[in-house]
C-alpha positions in Angstrom: 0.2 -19.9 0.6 3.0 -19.7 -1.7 5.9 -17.0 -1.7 4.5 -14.6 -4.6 6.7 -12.5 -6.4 8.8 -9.9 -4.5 11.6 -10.4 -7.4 13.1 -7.4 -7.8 13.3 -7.2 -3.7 14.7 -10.3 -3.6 16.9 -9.6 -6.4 18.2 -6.1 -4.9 19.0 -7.3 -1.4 20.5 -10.5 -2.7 23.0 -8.6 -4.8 23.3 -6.5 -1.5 24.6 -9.6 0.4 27.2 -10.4 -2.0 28.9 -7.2 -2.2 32.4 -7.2 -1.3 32.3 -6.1 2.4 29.5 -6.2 4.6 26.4 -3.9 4.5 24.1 -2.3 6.4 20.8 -3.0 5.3 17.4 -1.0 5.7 14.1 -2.3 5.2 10.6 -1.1 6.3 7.0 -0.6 5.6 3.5 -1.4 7.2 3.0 -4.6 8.8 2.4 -7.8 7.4 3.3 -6.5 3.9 6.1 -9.3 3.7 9.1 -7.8 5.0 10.2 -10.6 7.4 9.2 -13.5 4.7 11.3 -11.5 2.5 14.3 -11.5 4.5 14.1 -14.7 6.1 14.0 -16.2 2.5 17.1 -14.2 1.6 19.0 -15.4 4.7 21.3 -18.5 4.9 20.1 -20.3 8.4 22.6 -23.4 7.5 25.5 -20.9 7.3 25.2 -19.2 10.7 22.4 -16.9 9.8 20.9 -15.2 12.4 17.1 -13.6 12.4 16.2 -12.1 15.9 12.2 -10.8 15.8 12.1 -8.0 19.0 9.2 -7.7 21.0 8.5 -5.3 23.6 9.9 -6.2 26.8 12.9 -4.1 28.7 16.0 -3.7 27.3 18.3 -6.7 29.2 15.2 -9.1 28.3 15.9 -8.2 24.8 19.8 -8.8 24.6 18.7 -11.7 26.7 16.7 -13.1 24.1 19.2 -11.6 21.1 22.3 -14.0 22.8 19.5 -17.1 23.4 19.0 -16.6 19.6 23.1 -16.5 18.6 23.4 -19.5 20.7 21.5 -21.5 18.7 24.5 -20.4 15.9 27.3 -20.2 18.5 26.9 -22.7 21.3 27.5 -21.1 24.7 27.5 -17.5 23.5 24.4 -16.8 26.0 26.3 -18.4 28.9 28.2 -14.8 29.6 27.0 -11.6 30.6 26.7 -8.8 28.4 25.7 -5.4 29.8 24.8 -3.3 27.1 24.2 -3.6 23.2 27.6 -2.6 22.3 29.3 -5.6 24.3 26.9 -7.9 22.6 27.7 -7.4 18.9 31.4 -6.7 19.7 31.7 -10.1 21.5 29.4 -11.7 18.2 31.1 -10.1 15.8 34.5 -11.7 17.5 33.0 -14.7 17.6 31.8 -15.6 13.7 34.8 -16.6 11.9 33.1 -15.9 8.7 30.5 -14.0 7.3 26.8 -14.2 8.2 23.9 -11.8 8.2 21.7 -10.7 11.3 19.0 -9.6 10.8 17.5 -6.9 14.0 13.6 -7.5 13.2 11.1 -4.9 14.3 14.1 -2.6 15.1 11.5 0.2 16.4 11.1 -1.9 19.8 15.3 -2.1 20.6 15.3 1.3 20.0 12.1 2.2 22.4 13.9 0.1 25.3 17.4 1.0 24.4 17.6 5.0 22.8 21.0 4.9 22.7 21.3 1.9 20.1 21.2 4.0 17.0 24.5 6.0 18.8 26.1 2.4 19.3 25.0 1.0 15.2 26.8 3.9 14.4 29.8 3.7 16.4 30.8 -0.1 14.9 29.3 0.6 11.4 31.8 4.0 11.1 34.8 1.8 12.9 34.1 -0.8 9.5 35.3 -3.5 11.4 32.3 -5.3 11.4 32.2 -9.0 9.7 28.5 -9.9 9.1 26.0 -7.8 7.0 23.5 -6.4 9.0 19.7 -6.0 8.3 17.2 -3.7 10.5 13.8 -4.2 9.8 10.6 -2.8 10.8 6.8 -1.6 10.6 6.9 1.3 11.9 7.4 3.8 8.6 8.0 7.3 10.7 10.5 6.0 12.9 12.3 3.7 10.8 12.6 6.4 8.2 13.8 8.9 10.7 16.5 6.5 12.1 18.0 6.6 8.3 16.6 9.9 6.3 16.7 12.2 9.3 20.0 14.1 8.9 20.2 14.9 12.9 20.1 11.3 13.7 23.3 8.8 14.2 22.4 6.4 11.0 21.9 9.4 8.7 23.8 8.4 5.5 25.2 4.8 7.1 23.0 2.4 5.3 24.0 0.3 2.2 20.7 0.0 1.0 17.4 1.6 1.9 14.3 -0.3 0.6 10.8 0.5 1.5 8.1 -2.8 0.7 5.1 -0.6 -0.7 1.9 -2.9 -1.4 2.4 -6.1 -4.1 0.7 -5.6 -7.6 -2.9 -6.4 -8.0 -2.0 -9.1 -10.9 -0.4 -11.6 -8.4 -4.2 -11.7 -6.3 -4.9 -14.2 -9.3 -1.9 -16.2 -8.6 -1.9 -15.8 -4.9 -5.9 -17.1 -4.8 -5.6 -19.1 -7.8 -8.7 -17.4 -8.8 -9.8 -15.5 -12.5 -8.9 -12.1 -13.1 -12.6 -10.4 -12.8 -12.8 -12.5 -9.1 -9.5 -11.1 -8.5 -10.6 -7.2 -8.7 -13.0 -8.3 -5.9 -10.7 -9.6 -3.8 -7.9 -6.6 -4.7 -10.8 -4.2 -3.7 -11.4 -5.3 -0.1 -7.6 -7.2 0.8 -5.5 -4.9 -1.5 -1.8 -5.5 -2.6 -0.9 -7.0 1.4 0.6 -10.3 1.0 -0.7 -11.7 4.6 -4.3 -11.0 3.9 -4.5 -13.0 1.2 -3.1 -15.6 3.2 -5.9 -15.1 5.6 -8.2 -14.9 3.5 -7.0 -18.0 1.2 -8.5 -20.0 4.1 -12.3 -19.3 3.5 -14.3 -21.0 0.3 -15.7 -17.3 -0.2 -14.9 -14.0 -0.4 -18.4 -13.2 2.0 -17.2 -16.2 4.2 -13.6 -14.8 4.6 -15.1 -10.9 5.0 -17.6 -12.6 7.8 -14.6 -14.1 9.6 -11.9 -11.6 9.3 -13.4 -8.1 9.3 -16.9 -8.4 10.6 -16.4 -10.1 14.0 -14.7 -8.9 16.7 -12.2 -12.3 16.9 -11.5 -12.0 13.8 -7.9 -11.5 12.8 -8.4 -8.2 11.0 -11.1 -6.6 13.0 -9.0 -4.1 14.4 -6.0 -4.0 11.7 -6.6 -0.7 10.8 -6.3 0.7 14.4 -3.3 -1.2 14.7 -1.7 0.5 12.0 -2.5 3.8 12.7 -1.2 2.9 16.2 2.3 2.1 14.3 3.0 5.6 12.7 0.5 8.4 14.4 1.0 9.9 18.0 -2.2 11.3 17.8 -4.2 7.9 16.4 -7.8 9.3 17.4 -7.7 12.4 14.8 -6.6 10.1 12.4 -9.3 7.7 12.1 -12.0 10.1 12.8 -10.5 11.8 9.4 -10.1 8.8 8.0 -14.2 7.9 9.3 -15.0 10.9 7.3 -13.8 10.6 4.1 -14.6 7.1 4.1 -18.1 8.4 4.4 -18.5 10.9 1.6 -16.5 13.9 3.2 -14.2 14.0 0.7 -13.4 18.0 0.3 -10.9 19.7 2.5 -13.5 22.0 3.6 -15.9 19.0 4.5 -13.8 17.0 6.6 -12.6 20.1 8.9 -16.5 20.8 9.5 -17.0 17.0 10.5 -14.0 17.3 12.5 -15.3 21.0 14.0 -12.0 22.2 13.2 -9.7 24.9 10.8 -9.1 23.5 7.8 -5.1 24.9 8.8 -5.6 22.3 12.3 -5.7 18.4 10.1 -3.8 19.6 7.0 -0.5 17.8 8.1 -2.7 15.0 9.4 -3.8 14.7 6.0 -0.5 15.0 4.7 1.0 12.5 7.1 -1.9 10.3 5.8 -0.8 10.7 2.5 2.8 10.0 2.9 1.7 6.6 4.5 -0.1 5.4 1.2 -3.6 5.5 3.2 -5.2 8.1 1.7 -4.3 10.5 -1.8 -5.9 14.1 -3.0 -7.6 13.7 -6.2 -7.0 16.3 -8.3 -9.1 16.7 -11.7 -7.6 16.3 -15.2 -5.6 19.2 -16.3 -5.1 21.2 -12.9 -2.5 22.3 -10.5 -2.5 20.4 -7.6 -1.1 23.7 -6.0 -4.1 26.4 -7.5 -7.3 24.1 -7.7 -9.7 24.2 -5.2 -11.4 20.7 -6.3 -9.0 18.0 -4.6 -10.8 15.2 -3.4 -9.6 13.0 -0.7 -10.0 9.4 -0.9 -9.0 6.7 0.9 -6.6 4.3 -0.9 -5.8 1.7 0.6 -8.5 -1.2 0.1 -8.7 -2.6 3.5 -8.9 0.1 5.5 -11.4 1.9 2.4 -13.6 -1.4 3.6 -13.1 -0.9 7.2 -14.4 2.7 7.4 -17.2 1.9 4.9 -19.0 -1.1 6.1 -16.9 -2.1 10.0 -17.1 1.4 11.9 -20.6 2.5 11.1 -21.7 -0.3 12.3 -19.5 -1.5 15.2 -22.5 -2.0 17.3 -24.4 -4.4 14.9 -21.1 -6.5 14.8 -20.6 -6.6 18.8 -24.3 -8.0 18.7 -23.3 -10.7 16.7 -25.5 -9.5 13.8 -23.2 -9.8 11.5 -25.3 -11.2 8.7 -26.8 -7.7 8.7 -23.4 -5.5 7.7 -22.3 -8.7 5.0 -25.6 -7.8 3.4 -25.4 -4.2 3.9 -21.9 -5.3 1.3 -23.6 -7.5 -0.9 -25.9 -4.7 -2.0 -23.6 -2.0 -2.6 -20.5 -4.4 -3.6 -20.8 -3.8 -7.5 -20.6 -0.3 -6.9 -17.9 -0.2 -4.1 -15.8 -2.2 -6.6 -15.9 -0.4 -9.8 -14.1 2.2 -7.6 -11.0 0.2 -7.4 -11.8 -1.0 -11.0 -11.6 2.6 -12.0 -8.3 3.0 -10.1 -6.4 0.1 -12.0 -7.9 1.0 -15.1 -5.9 4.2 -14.9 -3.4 2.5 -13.8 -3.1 0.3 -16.7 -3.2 3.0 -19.0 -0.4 5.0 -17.2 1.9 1.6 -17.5 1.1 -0.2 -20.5 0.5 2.8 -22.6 -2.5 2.7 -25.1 -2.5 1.8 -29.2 1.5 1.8 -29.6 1.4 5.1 -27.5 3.1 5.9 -24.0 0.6 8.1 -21.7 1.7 10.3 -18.5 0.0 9.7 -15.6 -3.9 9.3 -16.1 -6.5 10.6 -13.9 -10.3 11.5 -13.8 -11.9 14.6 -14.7 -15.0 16.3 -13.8 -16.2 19.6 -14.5 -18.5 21.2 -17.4 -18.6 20.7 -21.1 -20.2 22.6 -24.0 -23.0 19.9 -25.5 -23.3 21.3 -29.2 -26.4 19.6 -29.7 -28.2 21.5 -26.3 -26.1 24.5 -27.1 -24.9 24.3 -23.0 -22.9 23.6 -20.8 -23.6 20.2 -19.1 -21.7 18.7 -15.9 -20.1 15.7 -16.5 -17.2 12.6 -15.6 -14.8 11.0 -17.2 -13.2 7.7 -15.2 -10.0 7.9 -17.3 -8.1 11.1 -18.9 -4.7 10.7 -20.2 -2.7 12.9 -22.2 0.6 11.2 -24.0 4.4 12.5 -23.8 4.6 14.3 -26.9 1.3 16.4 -26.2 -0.1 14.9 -29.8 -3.2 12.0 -28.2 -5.7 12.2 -25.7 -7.3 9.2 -24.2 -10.7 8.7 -22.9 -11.8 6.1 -21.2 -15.1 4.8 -19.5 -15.3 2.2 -16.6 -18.4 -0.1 -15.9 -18.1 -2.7 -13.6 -21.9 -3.0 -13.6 -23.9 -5.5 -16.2 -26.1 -4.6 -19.8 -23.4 -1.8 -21.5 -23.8 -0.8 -24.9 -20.6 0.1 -26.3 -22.2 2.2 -28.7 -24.1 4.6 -26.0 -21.2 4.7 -23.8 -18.3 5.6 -27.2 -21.3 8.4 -28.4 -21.2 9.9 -24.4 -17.3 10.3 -24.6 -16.9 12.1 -27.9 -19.7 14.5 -27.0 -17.9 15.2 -24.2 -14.6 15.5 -26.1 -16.2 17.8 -28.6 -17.0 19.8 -25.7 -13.9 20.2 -23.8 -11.2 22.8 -25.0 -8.1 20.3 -23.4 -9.3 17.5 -25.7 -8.8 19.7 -29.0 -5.9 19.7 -31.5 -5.3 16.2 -29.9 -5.8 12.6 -31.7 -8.3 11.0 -29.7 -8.2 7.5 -28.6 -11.1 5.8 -26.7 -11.6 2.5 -24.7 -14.4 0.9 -22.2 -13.1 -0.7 -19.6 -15.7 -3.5 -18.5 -16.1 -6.6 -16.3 -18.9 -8.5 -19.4 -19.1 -8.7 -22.6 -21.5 -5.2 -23.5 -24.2 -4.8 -26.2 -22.5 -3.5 -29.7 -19.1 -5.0 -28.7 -17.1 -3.6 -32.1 -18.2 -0.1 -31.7 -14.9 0.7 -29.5 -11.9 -1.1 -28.5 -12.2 -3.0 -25.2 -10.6 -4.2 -21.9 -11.3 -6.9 -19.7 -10.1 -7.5 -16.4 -7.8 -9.9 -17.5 -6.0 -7.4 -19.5 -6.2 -5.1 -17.2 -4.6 -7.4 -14.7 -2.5 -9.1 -16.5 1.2 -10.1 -15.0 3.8 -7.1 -15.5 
């Protein structure tokens, strides 16, 4: 599959490398999210470049392997003896007689064999004598960020640059698949923004074939991704995914998922948090409220692949190691529409919150859900709304439905949101703007303005 996107990456660390003196260079986040592609594009390998990818052997196997991997740059660096990380990089950086960049990949593993290293990074990065830019890289989010944002460790305040590769835009599925936008939401919502699973999955005529292959057998390449990367950040990966397990099966309330786990709510609130930080899960708060004083946060699990895993792999782990498959992929092909138009819902706020709506920049949308007085039945009535944004200036309110299911009529769905807008004190003394967000052409098309997936997804 092509390189897609990563331009303003690749832009930021290439102006990096071209600063006057060398830098130190910091770059991190979950595995396969591109990090090493990025880099090793970036780097100069006819030059004297040098990438070295740890693994997790002992210590001298790994400055073994580091001076086996300069030797292919320097001839006979490897041939001497070097008995500790500091005599290796001083005798490199003596040896390049002009200036490269190394690149210390999956940096986590030095630092498990070799504590001290941070100590030693420090030492030559504060003696400025060094003559190549360096780049540590790695997958491991907690420890990478504490090696650089942790104020009691050596490379506090040392790096250059500090760059953490979050998920790519759902827009660039289309281009990465070459598939339409309304196939693309279908893809986003099981593979999300990670650029090596739609690699993997680019290999399969179908998105069932590629779910079969990858995520529903216990070969498959991504059949136990998600315990891999809870294995990469949590000490305590069993709590994790039984929270995790739980919200991805309707235990979405604080109070819900500590009785599932038969704990205090107090005992898997910094799990949760921790969770959060990761870009796994977020706390759905409704319209209009605190995050702080309401009591109706919602937890859901973001992140697509590990949304699908939880959903449709875990519950039914035991069908799977039968070889039955065909059973779970149908269990998906029945619910699919409606596991879907969750994501859609998500990048329809999204959109809004980016591209703004009829000339008009909007904060951040979000749902809502609550009560609302219906005039006609003289009561309150409970009710949703999918997207709820209000703009900068405090002056428009927009309300937005989001179908991803077939047979709309535009007309019902506009008539449902301005009874509900009648209804709600937030939505008055504002100018009220309204859109359906759907996957099809609906019944009464000109009754309100409307958005397609390929609007929606359109490039940024």
């Amino acid at each position: 599959m092509e390189f897609v996107d990563r331009k303003k990456e690749y832009d930021r660390l290439q102006k990096a490398l071209v600063r006057e003196k060398p830098q130190f260079i910091v770059v991190y986040g979950r595995r396969r999210i591109g990090k090493s592609t990025l880099i090793k594009k970036l780097m100069n390998f006819g030059r004297g470049d040098i990438y070295f990818l740890a693994d997790r052997t002992s210590e001298p196997s790994q400055r073994q392997l580091f001076a086996a991997t300069v030797d292919q740059v320097i001839e006979g660096f490897s041939t001497a003896n070097y008995p500790t990380w500091e005599s290796l990089l001083l005798s490199l950086n003596r040896s390049v007689d002009h200036r490269i960049t190394v690149c210390l990949d999956e940096f986590p593993y030095l630092v498990k064999s070799c504590p001290a290293l941070p100590s030693i990074l420090q030492k030559l990065l504060d003696d400025k004598k060094l003559k190549f830019d360096l780049i540590i890289c790695g997958s491991s989010q907690q420890m990478m960020q504490g090696f650089v944002l942790d104020s009691r460790e050596p490379l506090y305040g040392r790096a250059d640059e500090i760059m953490r590769m979050k998920p790519m835009e759902p827009a660039f599925v289309s281009q990465a698949l070459h598939c339409e936008p309304e196939q693309a939401v279908r893809e986003y919502a099981v593979w999300g923004g990670v650029p090596r699973y739609w690699e993997l999955r680019s290999h399969y005529d179908s998105l069932h074939a590629a779910i079969d292959n990858l995520l529903l057998t216990p070969e498959g390449t991504l059949y136990e991704e998600p315990s891999k990367l809870l294995y990469d950040e949590m000490r305590d990966t069993v709590q994790a995914s039984s929270i995790l397990s739980f919200i991805g099966n309707g235990a979405n309330k604080l109070s819900e998922i500590a009785s599932r786990a038969e704990k205090q709510a107090t005992d898997i609130t910094s799990q949760l948090s921790r969770l959060k930080e990761l870009g796994f899960i977020n706390k759905e708060i409704p319209f209009g409220e605190s995050e702080k004083k309401s009591k109706k946060g919602l937890y859901h699990i973001s992140d697509p692949l590990l949304r699908f895993h939880y959903r449709y792999v875990l519950p039914y782990r035991s069908l799977i190691g039968l070889g039955n498959s065909k059973a779970v992929l149908n269990v998906f092909s029945n619910t699919e529409s409606e596991y879907t138009s969750q994501i859609w819902e998500e990048l329809c706020r999204n959109f809004i919150s980016t591209n703004g709506f009829d000339g008009i920049m909007f904060q951040m949308a979000s749902r809502w859900w609550g009560s609302y007085y219906d005039e006609v039945k003289g009561q309150y009535l409970p009710a949703e709304l999918d997207v709820v944004a209000e703009s900068f200036d405090g002056k428009h309110l927009f309300l937005g439905e989001c179908k991803w299911q077939e047979h709309i009529d535009a007309k019902v769905e506009l008539a449902r949101l301005q009874a509900i807008a009648n209804g709600l004190p937030f939505a008055k003394d504002h100018e009220m703007h309204y859109a359906l967000f759907l996957r099809e052409t609906p019944k009464n098309p000109d009754a309100v303005r409307l958005l397609y997936p390929d609007e929606v997804l359109a490039m940024p």
